[in-house]
C-alpha positions as CSV (number, residue, x, y, z in Angstrom):
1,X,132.5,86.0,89.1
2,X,133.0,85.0,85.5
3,X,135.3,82.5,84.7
4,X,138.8,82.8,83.4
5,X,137.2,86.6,83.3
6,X,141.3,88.2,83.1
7,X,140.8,86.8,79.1
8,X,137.4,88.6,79.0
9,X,139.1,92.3,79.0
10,X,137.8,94.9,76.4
11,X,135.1,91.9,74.8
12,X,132.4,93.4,73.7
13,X,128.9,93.4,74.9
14,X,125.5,93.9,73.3
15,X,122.8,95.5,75.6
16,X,119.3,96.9,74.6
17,X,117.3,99.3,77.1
18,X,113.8,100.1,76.5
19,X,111.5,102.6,78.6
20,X,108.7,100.3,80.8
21,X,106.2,103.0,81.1
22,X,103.7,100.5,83.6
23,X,103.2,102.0,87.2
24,X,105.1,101.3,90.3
25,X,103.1,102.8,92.6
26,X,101.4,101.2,95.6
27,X,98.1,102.5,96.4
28,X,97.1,102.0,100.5
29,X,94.4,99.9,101.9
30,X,91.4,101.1,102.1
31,X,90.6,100.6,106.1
32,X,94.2,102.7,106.4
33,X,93.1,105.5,104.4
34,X,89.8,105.6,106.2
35,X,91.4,105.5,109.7
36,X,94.1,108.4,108.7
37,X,90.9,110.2,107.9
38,X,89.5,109.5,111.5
39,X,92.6,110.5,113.0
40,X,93.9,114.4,111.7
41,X,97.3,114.4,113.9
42,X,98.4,111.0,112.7
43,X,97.3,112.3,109.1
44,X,99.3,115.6,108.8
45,X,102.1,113.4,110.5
46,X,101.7,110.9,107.4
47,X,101.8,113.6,105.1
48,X,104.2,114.8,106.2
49,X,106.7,111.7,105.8
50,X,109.6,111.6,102.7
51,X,107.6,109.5,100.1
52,X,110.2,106.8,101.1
53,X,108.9,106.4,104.6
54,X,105.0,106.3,103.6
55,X,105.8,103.5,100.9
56,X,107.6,101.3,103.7
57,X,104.5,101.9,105.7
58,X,102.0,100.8,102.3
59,X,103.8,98.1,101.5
60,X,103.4,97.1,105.1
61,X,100.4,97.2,105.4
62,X,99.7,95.6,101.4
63,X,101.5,93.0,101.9
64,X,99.5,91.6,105.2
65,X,97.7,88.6,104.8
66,X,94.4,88.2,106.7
67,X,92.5,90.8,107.6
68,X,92.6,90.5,111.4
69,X,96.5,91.4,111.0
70,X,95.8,94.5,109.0
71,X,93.6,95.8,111.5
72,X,96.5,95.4,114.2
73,X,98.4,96.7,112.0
74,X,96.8,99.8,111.1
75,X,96.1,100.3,114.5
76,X,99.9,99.9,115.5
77,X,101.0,102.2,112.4
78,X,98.2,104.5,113.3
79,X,99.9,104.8,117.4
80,X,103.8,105.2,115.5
81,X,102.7,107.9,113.9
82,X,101.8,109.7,117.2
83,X,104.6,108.7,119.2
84,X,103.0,105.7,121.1
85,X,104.1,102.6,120.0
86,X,106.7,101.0,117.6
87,X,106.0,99.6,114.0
88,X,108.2,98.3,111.0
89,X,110.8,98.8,113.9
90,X,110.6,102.2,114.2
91,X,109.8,104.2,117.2
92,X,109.1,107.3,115.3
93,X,107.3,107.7,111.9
């Protein structure tokens, strides 16, 4: 909270906006997109998702660092999205 802010009312303030035109997007590993291909159901259930849900997932998985944990976790994403196991604490994609 600013300070003394009651004396503050109706100051003016100074802002500049300006577009940021780089890219936000997250693209999946490689070894997920590769086992979505392997597996149709859990890939129509992936495609299915609101693009919020898949980016949860991506970041995920992106974020893991070794390589024996993103090959759990693949396989434990992979099993959400059919119904058989939980991951990012969800029991359903």
């Amino acid at each position: 909270m600013l300070k003394d802010s009651p004396k503050h009312l109706r100051e003016t303030v100074e802002l500049t906006v300006r577009f940021d035109a780089d890219s936000r997007e997250v693209s999946p590993p490689e070894k997920f997109v590769k086992a979505l291909a392997q597996n149709r159901e859990a890939k129509t259930i992936f495609q299915r998702l609101p693009p919020s849900r898949k980016l949860e997932m991506v970041k995920y998985l992106v974020r893991l660092k070794t390589e024996e944990a993103l090959d759990k976790n693949i396989k434990r994403a992979i099993n959400c999205l059919l119904g058989k196991e939980r991951f990012i604490g969800r029991s359903e994609p």
